[in-house]
C-alpha positions in Angstrom: 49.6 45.5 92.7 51.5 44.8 95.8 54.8 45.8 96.7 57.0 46.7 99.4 57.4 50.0 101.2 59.5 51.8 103.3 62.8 50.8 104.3 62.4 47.5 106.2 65.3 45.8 106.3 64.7 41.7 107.0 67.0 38.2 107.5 65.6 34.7 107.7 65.6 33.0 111.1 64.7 29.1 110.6 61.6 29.1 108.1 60.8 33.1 109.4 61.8 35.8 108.7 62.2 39.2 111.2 61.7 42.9 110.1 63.0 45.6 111.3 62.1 49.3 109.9 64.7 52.1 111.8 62.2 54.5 110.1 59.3 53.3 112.4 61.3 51.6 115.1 59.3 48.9 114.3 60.5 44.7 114.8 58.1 42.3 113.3 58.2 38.4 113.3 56.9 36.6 110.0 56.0 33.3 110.4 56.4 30.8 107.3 53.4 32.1 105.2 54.1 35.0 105.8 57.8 35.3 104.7 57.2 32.9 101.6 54.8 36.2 100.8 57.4 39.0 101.4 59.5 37.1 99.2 57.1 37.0 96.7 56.8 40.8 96.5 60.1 41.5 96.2 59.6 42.9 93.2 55.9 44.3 92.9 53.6 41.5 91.9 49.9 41.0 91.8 47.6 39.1 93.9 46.2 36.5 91.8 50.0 35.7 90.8 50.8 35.0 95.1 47.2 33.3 95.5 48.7 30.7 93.0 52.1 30.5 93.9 51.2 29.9 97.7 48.4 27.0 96.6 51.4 25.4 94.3 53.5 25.4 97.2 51.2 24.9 100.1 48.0 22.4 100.8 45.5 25.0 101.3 42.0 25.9 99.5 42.0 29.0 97.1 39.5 30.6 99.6 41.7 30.0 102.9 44.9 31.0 100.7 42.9 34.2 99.8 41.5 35.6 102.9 45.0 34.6 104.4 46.9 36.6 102.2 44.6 39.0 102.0 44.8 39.3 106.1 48.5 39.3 106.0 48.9 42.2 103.5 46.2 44.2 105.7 48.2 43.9 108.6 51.6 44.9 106.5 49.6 47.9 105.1 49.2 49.2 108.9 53.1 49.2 109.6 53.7 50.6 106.5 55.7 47.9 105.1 53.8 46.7 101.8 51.4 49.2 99.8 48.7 47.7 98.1 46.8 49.0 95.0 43.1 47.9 94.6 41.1 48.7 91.2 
């Protein structure tokens, strides 16, 4: 499962979004992708169910979209704004 953590607080900026977390006094820009992901895991979701929804909505292969999403989420994990549960 994925889902967000922490107390980010974020608003949309043209197709970004930026981050903010006063807890971490941490600013982060999120580029397209990236913020059609947060908004997926607004409520907690799994990954399988954003792997689809991004290839439904974007021309990418289920490999790219993968490893993509996959590389976003590891990067959210290290500012502490998304926790993810692997089996």
């Amino acid at each position: 499962m994925i889902e967000r953590k922490g107390d980010w607080l974020s608003a949309r900026v043209g197709d970004e979004i930026m981050m903010m977390s006063p807890e971490h006094g941490k600013y982060i820009g999120v580029n397209e992708v990236g913020a059609r992901i947060w908004e997926l895991i607004e409520t907690p979701s799994d990954a399988a169910t954003v792997y689809a929804e991004l290839q439904r909505e974007f021309d990418v292969s289920p490999e790219d979209c993968q490893a993509e999403v996959d590389s976003f989420l590891a990067e959210m994990e290290k500012h502490g704004a998304v926790s993810v549960s692997r089996p």
